[in-house]
C-alpha positions in Angstrom: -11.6 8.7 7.1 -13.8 5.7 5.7 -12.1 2.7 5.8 -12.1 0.4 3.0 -15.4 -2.0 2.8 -14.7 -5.5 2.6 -17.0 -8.3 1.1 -17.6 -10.7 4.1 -19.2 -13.1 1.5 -16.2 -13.7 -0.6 -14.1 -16.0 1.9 -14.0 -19.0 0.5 -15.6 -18.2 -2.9 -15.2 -20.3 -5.9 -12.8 -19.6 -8.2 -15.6 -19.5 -11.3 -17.6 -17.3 -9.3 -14.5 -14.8 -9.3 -14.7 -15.3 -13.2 -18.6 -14.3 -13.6 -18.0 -11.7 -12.0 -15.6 -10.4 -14.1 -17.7 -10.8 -16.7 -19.9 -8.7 -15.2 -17.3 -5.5 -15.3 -14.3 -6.1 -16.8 -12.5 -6.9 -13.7 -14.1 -8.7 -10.6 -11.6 -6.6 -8.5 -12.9 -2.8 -9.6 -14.8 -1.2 -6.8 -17.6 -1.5 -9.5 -17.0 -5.2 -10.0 -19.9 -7.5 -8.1 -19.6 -11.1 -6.8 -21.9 -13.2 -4.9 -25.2 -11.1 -3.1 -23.9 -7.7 -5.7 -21.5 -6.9 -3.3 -17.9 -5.4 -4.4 -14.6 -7.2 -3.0 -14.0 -3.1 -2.2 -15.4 0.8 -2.4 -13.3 3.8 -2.7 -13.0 5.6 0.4 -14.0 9.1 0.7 -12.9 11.9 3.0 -9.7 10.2 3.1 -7.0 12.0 5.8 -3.5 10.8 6.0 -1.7 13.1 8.7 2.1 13.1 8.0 2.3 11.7 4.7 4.4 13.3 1.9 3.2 10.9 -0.7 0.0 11.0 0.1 -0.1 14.6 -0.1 1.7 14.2 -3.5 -1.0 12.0 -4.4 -4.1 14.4 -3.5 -2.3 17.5 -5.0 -1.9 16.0 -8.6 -5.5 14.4 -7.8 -3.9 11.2 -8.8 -1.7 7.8 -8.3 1.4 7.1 -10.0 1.9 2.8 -9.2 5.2 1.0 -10.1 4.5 -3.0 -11.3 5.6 -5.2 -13.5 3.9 -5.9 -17.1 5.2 -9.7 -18.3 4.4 -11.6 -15.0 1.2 -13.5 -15.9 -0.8 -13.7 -13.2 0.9 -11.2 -11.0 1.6 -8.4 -13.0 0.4 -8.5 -16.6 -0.3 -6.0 -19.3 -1.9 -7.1 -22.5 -0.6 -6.0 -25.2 -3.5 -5.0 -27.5 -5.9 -4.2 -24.7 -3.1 -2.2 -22.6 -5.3 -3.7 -19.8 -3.4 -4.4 -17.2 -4.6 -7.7 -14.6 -2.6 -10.0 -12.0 -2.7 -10.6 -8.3 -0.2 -7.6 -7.7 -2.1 -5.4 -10.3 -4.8 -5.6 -7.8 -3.4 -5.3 -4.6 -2.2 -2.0 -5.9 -5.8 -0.7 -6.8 -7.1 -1.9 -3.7 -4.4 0.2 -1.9 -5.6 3.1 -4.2 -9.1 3.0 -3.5 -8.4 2.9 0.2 -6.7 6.1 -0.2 -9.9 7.6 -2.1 -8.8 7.4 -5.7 -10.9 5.3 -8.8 -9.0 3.3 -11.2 -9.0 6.2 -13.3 -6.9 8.2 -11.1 -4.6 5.6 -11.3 -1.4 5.9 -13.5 0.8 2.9 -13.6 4.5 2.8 -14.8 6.5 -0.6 -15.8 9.4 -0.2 -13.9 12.4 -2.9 -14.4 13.6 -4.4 -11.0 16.4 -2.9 -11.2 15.1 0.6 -11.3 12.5 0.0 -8.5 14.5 2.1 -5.6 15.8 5.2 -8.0 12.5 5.3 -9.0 10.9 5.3 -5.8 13.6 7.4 -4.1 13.3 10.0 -7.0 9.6 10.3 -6.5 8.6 8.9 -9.7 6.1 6.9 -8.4 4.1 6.7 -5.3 4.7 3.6 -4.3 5.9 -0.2 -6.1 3.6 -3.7 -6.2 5.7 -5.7 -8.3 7.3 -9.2 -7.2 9.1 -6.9 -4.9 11.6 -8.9 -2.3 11.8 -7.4 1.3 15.4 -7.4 1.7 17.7 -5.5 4.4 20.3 -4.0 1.5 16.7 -2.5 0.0 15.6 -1.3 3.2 18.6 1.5 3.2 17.1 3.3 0.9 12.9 2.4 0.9 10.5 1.5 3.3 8.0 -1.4 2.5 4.5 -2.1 3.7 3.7 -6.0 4.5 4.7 -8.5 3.4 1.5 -9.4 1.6 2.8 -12.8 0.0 5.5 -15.0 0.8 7.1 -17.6 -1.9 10.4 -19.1 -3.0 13.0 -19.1 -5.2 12.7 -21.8 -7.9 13.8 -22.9 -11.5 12.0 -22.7 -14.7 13.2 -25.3 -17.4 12.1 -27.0 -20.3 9.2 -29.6 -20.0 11.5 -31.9 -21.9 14.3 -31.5 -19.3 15.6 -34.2 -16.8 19.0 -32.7 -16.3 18.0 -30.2 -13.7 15.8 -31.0 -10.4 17.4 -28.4 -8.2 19.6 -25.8 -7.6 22.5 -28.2 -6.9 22.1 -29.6 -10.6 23.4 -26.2 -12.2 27.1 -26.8 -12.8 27.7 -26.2 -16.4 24.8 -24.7 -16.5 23.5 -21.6 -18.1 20.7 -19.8 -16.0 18.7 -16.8 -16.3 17.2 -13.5 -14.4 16.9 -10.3 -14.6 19.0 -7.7 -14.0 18.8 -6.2 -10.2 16.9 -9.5 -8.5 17.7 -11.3 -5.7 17.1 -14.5 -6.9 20.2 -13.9 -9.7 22.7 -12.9 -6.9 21.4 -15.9 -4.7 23.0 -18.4 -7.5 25.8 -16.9 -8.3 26.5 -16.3 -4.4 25.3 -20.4 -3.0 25.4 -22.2 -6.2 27.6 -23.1 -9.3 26.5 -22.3 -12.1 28.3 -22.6 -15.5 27.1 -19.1 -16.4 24.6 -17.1 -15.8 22.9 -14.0 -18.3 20.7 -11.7 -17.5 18.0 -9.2 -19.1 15.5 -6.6 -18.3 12.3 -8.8 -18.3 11.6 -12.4 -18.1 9.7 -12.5 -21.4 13.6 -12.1 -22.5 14.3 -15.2 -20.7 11.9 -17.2 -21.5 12.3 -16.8 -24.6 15.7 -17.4 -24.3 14.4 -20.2 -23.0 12.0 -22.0 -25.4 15.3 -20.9 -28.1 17.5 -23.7 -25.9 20.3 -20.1 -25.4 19.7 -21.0 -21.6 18.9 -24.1 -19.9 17.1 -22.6 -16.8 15.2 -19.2 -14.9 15.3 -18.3 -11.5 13.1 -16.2 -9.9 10.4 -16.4 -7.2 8.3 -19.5 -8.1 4.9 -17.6 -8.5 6.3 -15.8 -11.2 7.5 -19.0 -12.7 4.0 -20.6 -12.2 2.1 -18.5 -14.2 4.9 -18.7 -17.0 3.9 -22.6 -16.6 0.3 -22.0 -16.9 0.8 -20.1 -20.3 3.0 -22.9 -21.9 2.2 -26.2 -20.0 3.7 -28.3 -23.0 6.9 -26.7 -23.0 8.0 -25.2 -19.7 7.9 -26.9 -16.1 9.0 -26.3 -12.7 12.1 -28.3 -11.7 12.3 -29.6 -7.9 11.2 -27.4 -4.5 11.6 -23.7 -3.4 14.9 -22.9 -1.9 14.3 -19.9 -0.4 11.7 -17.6 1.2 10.7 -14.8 -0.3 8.7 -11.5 1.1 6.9 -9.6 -1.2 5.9 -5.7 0.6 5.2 -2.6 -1.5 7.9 -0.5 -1.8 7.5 3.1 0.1 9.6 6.4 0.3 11.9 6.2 3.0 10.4 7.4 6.4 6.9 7.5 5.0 5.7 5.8 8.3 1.7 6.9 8.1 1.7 5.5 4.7 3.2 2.3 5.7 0.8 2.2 8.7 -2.5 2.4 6.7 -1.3 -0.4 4.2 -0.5 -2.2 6.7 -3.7 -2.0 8.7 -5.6 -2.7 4.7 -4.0 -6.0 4.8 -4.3 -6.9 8.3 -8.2 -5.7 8.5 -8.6 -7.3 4.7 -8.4 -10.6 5.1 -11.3 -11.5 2.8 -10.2 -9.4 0.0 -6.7 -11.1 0.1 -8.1 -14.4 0.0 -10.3 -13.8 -3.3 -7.5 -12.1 -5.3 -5.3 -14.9 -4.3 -8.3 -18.0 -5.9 -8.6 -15.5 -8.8 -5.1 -14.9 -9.7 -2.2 -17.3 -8.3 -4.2 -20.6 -7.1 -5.0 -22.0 -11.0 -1.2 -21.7 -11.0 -1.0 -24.3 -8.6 0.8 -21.6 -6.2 -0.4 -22.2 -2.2 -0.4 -20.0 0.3 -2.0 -18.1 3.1 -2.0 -14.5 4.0 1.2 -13.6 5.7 1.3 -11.3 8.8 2.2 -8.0 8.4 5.7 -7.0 9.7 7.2 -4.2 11.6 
């Protein structure tokens, strides 16, 4: 099997760099895509093997990848809505795990799946395997596997700009807060915290526009999903107070899949440059920070 390529010269690069390159292909992150000396951030691998895989053998029968992701997470997981083009930090670290396993972006069909369908669906074998703002949790880990983690964040809250009421989770009594249905974050409030009511809805796009309508006074989710709400609508949403959690996001895997798990993990552990640029491209004009978390048994 070739492993993956990975652009030595794009550690450290600037952000606009990343953006002329896209302009150069559509996407600085397609194995076409060039950045600094021509070179892609990755090449699709050929001759691929994976010995005891299921999925991957799913995968190389139908000649194809089925992804799970999100589609209203700017930023991480984004689908345009004219276009259909789909772009965001997670978006890419799923068609970097693709071309490591030999397939082009046009062997590559993804599937919006709401968080609270992400096990069934993996579990049932819709898809192949799930990059979405997807929490490592124990409860989750009964039923999937996950490869990483390959970001770690925290729970915050999303509020008005205009809004001085609320500057943590402990300002939420008689509150009315949103998430969506089958997150952690949703269950954390209503488990640690008090408040007034909470509503939930498939999407975020729901609450925020719940939101912007004053029908909620706050969202909860992981605060990179939150920033890049901010970074759409800087004059009318902010982030109120600190993270107050820790958050683990790993790709969701069929249960027992263990030589699939072992070659993502082994892509993020030997791809430490291509993890750095899709983080400047995608989540650091957010104003998110972070560094490449270690992969975990």
């Amino acid at each position: 099997m070739r492993m993956t390529r990975v652009a030595g010269t794009f550690a450290g690069i600037a952000i606009a760099a990343l953006a002329l390159a896209g302009c150069n292909s559509g996407s600085p992150t397609n194995p076409g895509g060039e950045g600094e000396g021509g070179d892609a951030l990755w090449e699709v691998a050929s001759d691929v093997s994976l010995e005891g895989s299921p999925t991957f053998d799913d995968m190389t029968e139908r000649d194809g990848v089925v992804v799970g992701v999100k589609n209203d997470q700017p930023g991480l997981g984004y689908e345009d809505a004219a276009s259909g083009e789909r772009t965001g930090f997670d978006v890419d670290i799923a068609r970097w795990i693709a071309a490591s396993l030999g397939f082009e972006e046009g062997d590559i069909e993804y599937k919006t799946i709401p968080s609270a369908n992400r096990e069934q669906a993996i579990v049932n074998g819709d898809i192949d395997y799930y990059v979405g703002t997807y929490s490592i949790t124990d409860e989750r880990k009964t039923q999937i596997d996950f490869a990483g983690p390959y970001f770690i964040t925290g729970q915050g809250l999303l509020v008005a700009a205009d809004n001085e009421d609320i500057a943590g989770p402990d300002d939420l009594a008689g509150k009315v807060v949103c998430s969506v249905t089958g997150s952690t974050p949703l269950q954390r409030i209503r488990d640690e915290y008090n408040p007034g009511d909470t509503r939930e809805y498939d999407t975020y796009s729901q609450c925020i526009d719940q939101l912007l309508q004053g029908q909620v006074d706050a969202i909860t989710t992981d605060e990179a999903i939150l920033a890049g709400y901010v970074a759409q609508r800087p004059d009318e949403l902010k982030i109120a107070g600190e993270p107050f959690s820790e958050e683990k996001y790993g790709v969701g895997l069929p249960k027992g899949d263990s030589a699939l798990k072992d070659h993502i993990d082994t892509l993020f552990t030997d791809g430490g440059d291509v993890w750095t640029a899709l983080f400047e491209e995608h989540l650091a004009p957010a104003g998110i920070e972070g560094t490449q978390p270690a992969v975990e048994d």
